[in-house]
N, C-alpha and C positions, 0 to 999 in steps of 0.2 A: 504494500500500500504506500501510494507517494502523502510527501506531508499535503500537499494540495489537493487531495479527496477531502471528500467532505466526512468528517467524525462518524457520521450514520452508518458509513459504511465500510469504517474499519470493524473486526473483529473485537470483540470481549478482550482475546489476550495481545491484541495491538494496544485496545484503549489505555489498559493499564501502565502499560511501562510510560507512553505518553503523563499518563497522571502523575506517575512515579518522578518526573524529569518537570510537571509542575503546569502541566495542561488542564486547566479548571474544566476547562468543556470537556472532557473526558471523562472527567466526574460526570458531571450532568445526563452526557449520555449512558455511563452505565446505570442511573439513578432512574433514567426514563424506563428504559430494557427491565429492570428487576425490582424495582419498587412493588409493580402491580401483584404478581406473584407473592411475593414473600410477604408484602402485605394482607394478601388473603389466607395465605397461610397462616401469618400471627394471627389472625382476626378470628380464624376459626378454630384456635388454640387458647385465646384470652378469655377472660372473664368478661372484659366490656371495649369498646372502641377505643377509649381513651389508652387504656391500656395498651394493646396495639400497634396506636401512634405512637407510644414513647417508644416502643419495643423495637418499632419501623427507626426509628431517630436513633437507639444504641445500636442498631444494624448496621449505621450507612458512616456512625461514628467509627464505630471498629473498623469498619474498610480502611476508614481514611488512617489510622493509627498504625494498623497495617498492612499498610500499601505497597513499602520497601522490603517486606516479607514476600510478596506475590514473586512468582517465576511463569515467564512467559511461556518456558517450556510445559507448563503444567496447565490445563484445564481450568478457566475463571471461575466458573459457575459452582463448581463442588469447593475449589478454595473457599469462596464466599460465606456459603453456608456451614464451614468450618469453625469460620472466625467467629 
């Protein structure tokens, strides 16, 4: 992928290392991609919505904390749900 594509349609483990080196929109786009999911997943795990949303917000904290842990050689999606 050249850096002049557009973020949409790099891969999950292009976006990362981009984030890694300090590319915001990077973030944003894996936020756009796995928020929905993993939010429905907390939501049908929690006690109430609220809940949830906090739970959706230490999700997207811990990517960001660890981020310089991601390897590009490895699969985004199961890292993710790791962390």
């Amino acid at each position: 992928m050249t850096q002049n594509a557009p973020l949409s349609s790099f891969s999950d483990e292009e976006l990362m290392p981009l984030y890694q080196q300090g590319e915001l929109g990077a973030f944003d786009h894996l936020y756009e991609r796995h928020a929905p999911q993993l939010y429905g997943y907390l939501k049908a795990h929690s006690p109430s919505r609220q809940y949830a949303d906090d739970l959706l917000q230490i999700c997207f904290l811990k990517l960001h904390q660890s981020r310089h842990q991601f390897s590009p050689t490895r699969p985004f999606r199961p890292w993710m749900w790791s962390i």
